[in-house]
C-alpha positions as semicolon CSV with decimal commas, in nm:
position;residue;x (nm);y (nm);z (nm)
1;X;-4,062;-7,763;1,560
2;X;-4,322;-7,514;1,746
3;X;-4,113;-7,218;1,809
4;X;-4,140;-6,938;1,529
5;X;-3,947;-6,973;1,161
6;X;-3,608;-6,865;1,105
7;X;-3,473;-6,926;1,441
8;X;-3,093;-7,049;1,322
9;X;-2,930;-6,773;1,514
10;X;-3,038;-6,831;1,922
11;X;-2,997;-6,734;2,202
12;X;-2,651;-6,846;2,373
13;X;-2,611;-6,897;2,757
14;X;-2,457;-6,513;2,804
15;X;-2,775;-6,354;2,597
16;X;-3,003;-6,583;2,831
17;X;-2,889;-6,505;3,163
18;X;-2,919;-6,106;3,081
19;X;-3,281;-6,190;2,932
20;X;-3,384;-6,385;3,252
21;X;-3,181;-6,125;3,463
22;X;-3,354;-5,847;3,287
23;X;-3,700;-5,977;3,330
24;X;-3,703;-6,078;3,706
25;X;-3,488;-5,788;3,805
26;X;-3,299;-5,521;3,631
27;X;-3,139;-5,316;3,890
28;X;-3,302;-5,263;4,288
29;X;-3,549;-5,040;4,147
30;X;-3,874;-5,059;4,360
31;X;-3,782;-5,217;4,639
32;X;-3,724;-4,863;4,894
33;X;-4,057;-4,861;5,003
34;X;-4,013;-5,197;5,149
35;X;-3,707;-5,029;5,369
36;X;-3,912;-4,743;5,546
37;X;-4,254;-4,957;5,563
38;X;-4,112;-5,293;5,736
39;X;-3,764;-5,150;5,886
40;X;-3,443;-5,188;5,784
41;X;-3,353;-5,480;5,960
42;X;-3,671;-5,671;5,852
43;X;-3,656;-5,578;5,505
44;X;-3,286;-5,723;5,501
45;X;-3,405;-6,050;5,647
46;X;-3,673;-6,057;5,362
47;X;-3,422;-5,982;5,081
48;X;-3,188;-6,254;5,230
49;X;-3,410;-6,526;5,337
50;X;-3,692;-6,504;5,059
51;X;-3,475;-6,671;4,787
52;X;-3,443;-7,000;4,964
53;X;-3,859;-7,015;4,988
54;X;-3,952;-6,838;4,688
55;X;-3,696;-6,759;4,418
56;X;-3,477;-7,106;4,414
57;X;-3,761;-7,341;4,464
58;X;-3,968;-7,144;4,166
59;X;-3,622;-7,127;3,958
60;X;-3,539;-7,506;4,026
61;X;-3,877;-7,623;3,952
62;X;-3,923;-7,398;3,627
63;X;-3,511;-7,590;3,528
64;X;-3,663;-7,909;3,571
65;X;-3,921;-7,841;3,357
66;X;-3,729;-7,716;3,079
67;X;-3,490;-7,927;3,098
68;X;-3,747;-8,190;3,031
69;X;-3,969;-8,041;2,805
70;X;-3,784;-7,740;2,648
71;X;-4,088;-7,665;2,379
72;X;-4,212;-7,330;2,297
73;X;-4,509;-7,213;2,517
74;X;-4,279;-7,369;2,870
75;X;-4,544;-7,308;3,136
76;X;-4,834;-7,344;2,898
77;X;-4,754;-7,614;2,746
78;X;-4,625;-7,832;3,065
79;X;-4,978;-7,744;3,173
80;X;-5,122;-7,858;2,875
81;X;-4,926;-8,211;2,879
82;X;-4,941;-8,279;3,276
83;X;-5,397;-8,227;3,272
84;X;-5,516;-8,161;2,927
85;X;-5,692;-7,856;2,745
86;X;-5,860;-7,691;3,002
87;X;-5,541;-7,620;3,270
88;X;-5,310;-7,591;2,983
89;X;-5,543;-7,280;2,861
90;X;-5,592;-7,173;3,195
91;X;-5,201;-7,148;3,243
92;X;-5,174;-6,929;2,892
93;X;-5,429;-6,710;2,962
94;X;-5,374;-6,596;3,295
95;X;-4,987;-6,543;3,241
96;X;-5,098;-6,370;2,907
97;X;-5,349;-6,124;3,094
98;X;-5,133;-6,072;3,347
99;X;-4,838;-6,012;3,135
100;X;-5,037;-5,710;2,977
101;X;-5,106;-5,568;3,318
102;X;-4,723;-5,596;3,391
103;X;-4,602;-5,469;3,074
104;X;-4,804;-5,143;3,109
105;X;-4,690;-5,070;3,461
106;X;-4,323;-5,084;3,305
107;X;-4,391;-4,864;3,042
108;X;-4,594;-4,567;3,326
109;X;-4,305;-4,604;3,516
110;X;-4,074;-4,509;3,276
111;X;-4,282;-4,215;3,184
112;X;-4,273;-4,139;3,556
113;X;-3,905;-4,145;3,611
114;X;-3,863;-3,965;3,324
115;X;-4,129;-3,652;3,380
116;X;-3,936;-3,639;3,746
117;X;-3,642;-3,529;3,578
118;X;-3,873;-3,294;3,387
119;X;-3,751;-2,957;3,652
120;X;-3,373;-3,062;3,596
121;X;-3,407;-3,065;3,193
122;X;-3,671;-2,797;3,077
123;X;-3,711;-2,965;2,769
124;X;-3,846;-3,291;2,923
125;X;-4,089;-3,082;3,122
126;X;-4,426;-3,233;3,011
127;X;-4,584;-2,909;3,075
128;X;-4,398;-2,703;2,867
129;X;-4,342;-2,968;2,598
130;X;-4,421;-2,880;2,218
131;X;-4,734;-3,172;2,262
132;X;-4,878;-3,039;2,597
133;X;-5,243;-2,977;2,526
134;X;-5,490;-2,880;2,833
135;X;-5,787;-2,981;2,640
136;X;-5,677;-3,311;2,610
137;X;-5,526;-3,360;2,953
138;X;-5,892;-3,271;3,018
139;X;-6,012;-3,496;2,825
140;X;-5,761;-3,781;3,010
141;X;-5,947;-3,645;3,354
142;X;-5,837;-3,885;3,611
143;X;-5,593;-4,072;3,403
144;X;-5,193;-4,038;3,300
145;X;-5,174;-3,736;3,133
146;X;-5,203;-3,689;2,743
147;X;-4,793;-3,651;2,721
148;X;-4,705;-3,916;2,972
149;X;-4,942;-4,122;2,736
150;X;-4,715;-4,058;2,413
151;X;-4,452;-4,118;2,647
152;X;-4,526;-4,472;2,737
153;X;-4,624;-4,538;2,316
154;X;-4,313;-4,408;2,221
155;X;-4,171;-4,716;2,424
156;X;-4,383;-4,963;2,382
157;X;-4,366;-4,897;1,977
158;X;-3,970;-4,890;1,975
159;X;-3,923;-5,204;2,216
160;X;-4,161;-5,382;1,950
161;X;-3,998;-5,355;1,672
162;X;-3,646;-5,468;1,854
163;X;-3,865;-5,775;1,943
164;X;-3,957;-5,844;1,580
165;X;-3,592;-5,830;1,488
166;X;-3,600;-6,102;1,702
167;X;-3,463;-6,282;2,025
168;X;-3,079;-6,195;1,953
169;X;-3,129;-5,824;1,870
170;X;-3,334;-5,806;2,256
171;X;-3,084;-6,040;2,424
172;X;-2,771;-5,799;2,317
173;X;-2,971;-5,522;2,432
174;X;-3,049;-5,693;2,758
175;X;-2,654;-5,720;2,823
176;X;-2,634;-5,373;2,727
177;X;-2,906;-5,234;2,922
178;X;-2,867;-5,429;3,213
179;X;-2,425;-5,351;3,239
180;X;-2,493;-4,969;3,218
181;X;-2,815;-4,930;3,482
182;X;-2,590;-5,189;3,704
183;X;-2,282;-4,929;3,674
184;X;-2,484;-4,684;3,938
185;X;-2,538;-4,926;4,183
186;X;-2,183;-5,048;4,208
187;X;-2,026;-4,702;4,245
188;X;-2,318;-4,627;4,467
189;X;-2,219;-4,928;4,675
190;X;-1,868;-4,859;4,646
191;X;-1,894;-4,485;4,745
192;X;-2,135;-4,557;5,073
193;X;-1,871;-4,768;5,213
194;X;-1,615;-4,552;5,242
195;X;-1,873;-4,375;5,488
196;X;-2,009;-4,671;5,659
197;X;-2,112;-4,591;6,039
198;X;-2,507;-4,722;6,141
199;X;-2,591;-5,056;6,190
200;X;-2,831;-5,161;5,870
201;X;-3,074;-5,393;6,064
202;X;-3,143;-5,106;6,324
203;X;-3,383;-5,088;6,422
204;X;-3,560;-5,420;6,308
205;X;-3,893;-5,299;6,278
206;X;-4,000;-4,994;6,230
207;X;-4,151;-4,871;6,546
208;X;-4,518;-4,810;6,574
209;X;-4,562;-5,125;6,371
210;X;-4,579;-5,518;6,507
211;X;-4,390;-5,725;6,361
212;X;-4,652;-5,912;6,253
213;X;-4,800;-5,578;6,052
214;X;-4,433;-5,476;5,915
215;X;-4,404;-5,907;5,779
216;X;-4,737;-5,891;5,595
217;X;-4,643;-5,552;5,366
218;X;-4,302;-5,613;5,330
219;X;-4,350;-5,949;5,219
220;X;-4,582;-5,853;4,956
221;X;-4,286;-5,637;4,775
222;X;-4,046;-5,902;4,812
223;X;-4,256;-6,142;4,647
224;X;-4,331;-5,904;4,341
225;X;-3,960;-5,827;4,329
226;X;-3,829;-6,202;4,335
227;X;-4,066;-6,322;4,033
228;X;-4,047;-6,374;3,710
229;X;-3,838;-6,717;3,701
230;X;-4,094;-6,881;3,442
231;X;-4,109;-6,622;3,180
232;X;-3,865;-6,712;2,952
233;X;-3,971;-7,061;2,932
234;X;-4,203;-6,980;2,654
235;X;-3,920;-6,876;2,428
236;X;-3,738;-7,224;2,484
237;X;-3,697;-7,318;2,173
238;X;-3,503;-7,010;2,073
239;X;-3,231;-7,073;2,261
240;X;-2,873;-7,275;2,228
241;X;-2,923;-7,648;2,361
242;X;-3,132;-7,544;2,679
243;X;-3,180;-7,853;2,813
244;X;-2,789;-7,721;2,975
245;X;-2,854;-7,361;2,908
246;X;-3,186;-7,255;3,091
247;X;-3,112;-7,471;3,364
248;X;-2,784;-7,329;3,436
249;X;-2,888;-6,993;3,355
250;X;-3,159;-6,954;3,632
251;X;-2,887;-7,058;3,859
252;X;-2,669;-6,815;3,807
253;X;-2,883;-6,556;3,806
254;X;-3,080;-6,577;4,149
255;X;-2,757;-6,530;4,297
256;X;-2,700;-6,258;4,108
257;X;-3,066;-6,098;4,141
258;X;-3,010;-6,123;4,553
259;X;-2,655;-5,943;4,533
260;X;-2,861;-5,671;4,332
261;X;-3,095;-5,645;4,647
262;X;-2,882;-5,656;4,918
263;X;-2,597;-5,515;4,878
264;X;-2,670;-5,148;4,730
265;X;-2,965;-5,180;5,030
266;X;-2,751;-5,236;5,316
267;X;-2,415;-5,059;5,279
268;X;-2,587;-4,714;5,197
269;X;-2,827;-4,789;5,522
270;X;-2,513;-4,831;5,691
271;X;-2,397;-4,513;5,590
272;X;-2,697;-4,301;5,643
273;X;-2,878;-4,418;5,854
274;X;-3,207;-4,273;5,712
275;X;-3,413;-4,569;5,610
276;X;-3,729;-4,378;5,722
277;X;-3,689;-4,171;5,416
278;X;-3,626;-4,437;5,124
279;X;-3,963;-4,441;5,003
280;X;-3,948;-4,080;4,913
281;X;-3,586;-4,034;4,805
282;X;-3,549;-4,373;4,575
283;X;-3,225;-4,453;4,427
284;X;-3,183;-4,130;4,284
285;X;-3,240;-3,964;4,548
286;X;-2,993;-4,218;4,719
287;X;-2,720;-4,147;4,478
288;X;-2,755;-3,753;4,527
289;X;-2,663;-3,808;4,909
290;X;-2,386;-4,011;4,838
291;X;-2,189;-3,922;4,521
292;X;-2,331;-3,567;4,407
293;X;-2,583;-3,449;4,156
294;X;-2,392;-3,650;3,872
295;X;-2,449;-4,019;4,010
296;X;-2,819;-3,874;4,100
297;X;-2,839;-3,859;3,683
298;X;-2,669;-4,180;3,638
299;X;-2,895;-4,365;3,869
300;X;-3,193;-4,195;3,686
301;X;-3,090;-4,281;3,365
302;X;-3,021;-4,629;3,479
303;X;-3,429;-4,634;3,668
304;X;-3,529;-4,580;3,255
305;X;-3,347;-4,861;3,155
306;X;-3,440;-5,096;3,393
307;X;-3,801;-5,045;3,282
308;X;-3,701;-5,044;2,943
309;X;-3,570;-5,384;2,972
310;X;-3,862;-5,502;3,175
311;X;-4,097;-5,416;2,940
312;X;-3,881;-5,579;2,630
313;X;-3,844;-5,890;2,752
314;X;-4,155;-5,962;2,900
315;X;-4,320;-5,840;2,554
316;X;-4,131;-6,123;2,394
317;X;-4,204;-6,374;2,685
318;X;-4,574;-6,263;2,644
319;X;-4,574;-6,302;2,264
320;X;-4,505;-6,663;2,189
321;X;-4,825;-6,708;2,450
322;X;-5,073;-6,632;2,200
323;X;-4,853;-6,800;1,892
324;X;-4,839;-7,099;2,068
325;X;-5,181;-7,112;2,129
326;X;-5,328;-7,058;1,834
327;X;-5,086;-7,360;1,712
328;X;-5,316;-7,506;1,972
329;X;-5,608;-7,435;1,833
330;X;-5,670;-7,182;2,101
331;X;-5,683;-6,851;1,963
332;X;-5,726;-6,741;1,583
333;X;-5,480;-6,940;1,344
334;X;-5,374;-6,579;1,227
335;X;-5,186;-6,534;1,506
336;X;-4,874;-6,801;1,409
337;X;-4,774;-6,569;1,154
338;X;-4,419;-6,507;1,165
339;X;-4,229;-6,215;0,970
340;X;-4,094;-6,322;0,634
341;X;-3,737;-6,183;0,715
342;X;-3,686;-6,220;1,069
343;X;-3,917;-6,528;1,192
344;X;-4,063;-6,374;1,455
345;X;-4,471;-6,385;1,551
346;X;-4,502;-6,021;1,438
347;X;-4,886;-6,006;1,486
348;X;-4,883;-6,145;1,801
349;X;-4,632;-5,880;1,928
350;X;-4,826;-5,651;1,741
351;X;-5,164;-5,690;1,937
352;X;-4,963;-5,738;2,249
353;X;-4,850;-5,399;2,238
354;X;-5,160;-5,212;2,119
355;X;-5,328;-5,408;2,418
356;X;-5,037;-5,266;2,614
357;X;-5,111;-4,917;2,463
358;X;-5,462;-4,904;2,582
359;X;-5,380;-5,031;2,949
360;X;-5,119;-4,773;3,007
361;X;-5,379;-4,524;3,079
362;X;-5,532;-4,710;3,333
363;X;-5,440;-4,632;3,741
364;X;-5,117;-4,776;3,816
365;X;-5,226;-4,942;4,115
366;X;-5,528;-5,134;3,917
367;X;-5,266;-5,282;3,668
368;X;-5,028;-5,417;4,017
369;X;-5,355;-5,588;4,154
370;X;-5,441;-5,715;3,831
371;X;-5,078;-5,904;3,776
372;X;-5,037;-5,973;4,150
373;X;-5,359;-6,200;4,140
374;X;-5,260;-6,399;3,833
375;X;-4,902;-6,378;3,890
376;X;-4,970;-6,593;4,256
377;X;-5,202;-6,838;4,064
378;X;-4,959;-6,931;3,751
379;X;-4,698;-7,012;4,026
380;X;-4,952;-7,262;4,219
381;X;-5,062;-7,406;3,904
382;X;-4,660;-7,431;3,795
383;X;-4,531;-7,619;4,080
384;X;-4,829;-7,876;4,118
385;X;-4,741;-7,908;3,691
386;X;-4,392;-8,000;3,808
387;X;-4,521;-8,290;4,053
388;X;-4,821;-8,416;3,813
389;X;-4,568;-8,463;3,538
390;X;-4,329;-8,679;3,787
391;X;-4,648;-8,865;3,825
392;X;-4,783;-8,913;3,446
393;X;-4,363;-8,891;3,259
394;X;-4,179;-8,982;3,470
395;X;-3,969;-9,207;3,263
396;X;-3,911;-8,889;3,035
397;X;-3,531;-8,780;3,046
398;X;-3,420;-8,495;3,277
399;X;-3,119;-8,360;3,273
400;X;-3,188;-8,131;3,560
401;X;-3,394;-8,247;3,806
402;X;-3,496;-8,086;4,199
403;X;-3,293;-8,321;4,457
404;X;-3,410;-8,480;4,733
405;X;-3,692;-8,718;4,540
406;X;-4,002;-8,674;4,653
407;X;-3,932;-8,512;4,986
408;X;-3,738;-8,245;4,787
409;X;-4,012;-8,210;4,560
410;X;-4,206;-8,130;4,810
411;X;-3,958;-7,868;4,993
412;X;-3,954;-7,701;4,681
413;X;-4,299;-7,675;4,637
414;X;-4,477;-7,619;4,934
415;X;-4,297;-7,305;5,082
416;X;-4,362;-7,120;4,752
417;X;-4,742;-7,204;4,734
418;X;-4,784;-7,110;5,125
419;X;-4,624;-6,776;5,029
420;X;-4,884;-6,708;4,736
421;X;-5,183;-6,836;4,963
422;X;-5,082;-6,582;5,217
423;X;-5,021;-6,300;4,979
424;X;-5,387;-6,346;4,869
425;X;-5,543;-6,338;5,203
426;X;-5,323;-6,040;5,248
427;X;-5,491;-5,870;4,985
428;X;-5,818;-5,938;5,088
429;X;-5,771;-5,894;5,464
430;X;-5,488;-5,615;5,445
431;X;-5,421;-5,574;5,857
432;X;-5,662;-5,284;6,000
433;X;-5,877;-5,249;5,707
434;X;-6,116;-5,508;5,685
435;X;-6,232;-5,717;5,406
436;X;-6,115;-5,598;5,063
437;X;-6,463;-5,640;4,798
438;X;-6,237;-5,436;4,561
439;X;-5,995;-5,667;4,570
440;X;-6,201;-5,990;4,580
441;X;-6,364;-5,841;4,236
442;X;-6,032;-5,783;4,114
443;X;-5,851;-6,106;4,230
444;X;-6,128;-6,351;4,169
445;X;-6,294;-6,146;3,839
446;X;-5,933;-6,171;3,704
447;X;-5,905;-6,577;3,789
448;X;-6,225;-6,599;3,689
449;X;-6,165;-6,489;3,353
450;X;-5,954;-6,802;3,226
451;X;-6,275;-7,055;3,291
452;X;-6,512;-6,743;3,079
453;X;-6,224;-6,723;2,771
454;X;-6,212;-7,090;2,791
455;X;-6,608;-7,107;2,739
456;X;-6,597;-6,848;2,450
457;X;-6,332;-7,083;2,315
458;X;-6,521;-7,402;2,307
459;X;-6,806;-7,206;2,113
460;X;-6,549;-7,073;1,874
461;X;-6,295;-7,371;1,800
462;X;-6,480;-7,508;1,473
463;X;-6,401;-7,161;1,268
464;X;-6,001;-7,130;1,421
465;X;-5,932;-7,490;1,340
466;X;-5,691;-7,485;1,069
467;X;-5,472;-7,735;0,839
468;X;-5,124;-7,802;1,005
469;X;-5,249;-7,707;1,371
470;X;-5,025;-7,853;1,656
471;X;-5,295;-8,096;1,846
């Protein structure tokens, strides 16, 4: 056994839904700019047709995986066993890295959402707070202000220690969180079609753009806002016979994840009509037009939940990364201790989150680039594990496998990898602007820095090698 001690109480099939759920969605937050950039008509077309070349083939592929080789580390470790050390570390360390980026984007957010509401509640108004400090906003020149700062530690600190309690205590919460920040949408939904009158897919595109122009930045959201179908994987071993369980919970939940997009996007298009001004207004803003200053507060409050529940359950994703791979011989042996009560790798989660800390003080837009570029390369490097390890075990027992054989295979795999090709050229050739060196530093300097780790690694292995290690 490879997953942390003390694991007798799992996961079930309800806990791991929410947790998958929670970590590739939580509520159509973030997806209005993709409305007034591309057109509403466009941006429908993405939300519908994007699942069937991005989100099934990634959630069938990551089921067939698991279903064969449900050890802690998933994408790591069927890395590791389809072409050896150096992919397998490759795999870890950019969905670690990345997974740092990510996590501090959840918690700004939330600090955002939440100093927005600052002129409604005086007592949330950052500049008037008991901590507000000019000297040291000074001091933060350029960067998230001092109080948005504490803000984001306040979350980071409290989501950790639910995560050292352990997988159960953040799956209930997940169910939790994820019913109440659902609860605006629905009556959101429910209230906009009373007063349905506009066509949602008018116009198409939005005009002054090509079509070609509106594809290439709409696309981009869409792809950021169907991911996150792997994650869990690396807490496999934590949960209730998941050979059946993971399997069937990704499948039930990319339904559910498109029904989040769609629906609370088209019927209140259809009842405004104002899709030019979604980027501005947001949800919230949304929910003001449609049911009143109270389902404004409800949709708020359900924006700081969403990225509460992002941020928890990619935190435990992240941190069985680095405990599996010091099993591995990877990283520092230290890092498979596990709490003496609850079992889980408390160091690990530990460092996570002070890396997390440190990050959330960097530009919001350099943490998206950062995770965009790793996130497109883990899913490349996933989907040509899935065929290597048809090749090399293929005798090994699946209970779950993508249909179709080898054509199927390669239905499921292609479309996906296309899709992350293109969104890399996009960022390096956004339309109109040229050649991106910013982003080539970024994109390649981050890719880049799995082959340099792996280096420092081969110089270090001798003094992290350790009695007991998992080979």
């Amino acid at each position: 056994m490879s997953s942390p001690k003390g694991h007798s109480r799992k996961a079930g099939l309800l806990q791991l839904a929410f947790l998958i759920y929670g970590v590739t969605c939580a509520g159509a937050y973030g997806l209005e700019s993709l409305v007034s950039g591309s057109g509403p008509g466009l941006a429908l077309a993405i939300l519908l047709i994007l699942p069937f070349l991005w989100a099934y083939p990634i959630s069938i592929a990551c089921a067939e995986l698991a279903a064969a080789f449900p050890i802690e580390g998933g994408y790591y470790r069927w890395s590791k066993i389809a072409f050896g050390e150096f992919w397998g570390f490759q795999a870890g360390w950019w969905s670690y890295v990345g997974n740092f980026a990510n996590m501090s984007v959840f918690a700004v957010l939330f600090a955002d959402y939440l100093k927005a509401w600052g002129p409604d509640f005086e007592w949330l108004n950052f500049a008037t707070a008991p901590i507000y400090s000019p000297a040291l906003d000074s001091l933060f020149g350029g960067l998230p202000a001092f109080n948005k700062w504490i803000v984001c530690l306040a979350l980071i600190w409290s989501l950790t220690y639910l995560n050292v309690r352990g997988i159960r205590v953040v799956g209930g919460s997940a169910i939790v969180f994820n019913t109440l920040l659902l609860i605006p949408f629905v009556i959101l939904t429910l209230l906009a079609v009373t007063r349905m009158q506009f066509n949602p897919f008018s116009p198409f595109v939005a005009p002054g753009k090509g079509v070609g122009a509106a594809f290439s930045a709409g696309i981009m959201v869409a792809i950021w806002l169907y991911s996150g179908w792997d994650k869990m994987s690396t807490a496999i071993e934590e949960v209730d016979n998941p050979q059946r369980n993971f399997p069937f919970a990704l499948l039930i939940c990319v339904p559910m994840v498109v029904g989040t997009y769609v629906l609370p996007t088209a019927v209140p298009l259809a009842a405004l009509g104002n899709w030019r001004d979604w980027s501005e207004l947001s949800f919230s803003g949304l929910a003001e037009m449609v049911g009143g200053v109270w389902l404004k507060h409800g949709m708020t409050i359900g924006a700081l939940l969403s990225n509460a529940i992002l941020l928890e359950v990619t935190m435990l994703t992240a941190s069985r990364l680095p405990f599996t791979m010091a099993q591995d011989r990877f990283l520092p042996h230290g890092l498979t201790r596990t709490h003496a009560r609850y079992g889980t790798p408390w160091l690990a989660l530990v460092l996570g989150s002070a890396a997390t800390s440190i990050l959330a003080v960097l530009p919001f837009l350099e943490l998206i680039d950062i995770y965009a570029w790793l996130q497109m390369t883990s899913y490349i490097l996933i989907f040509v594990t899935l065929i290597g390890l048809r090749r090399t075990h293929g005798t090994a027992a699946r209970p779950f496998m993508v249909p179709g054989k080898l054509p199927g295979l390669l239905l499921c795999s292609i479309p996906p990898c296309v899709l992350a090709l293109f969104a890399m050229a996009y960022k390096l050739f956004p339309p109109g602007e040229g050649f991106a060196v910013r982003q080539l530093f970024m994109g390649v300097g981050s890719i880049l820095s799995g082959p340099l780790a792996y280096l420092i690694y081969l110089g270090c292995r001798r003094a992290w090698r350790a009695p007991g290690s998992v080979s």
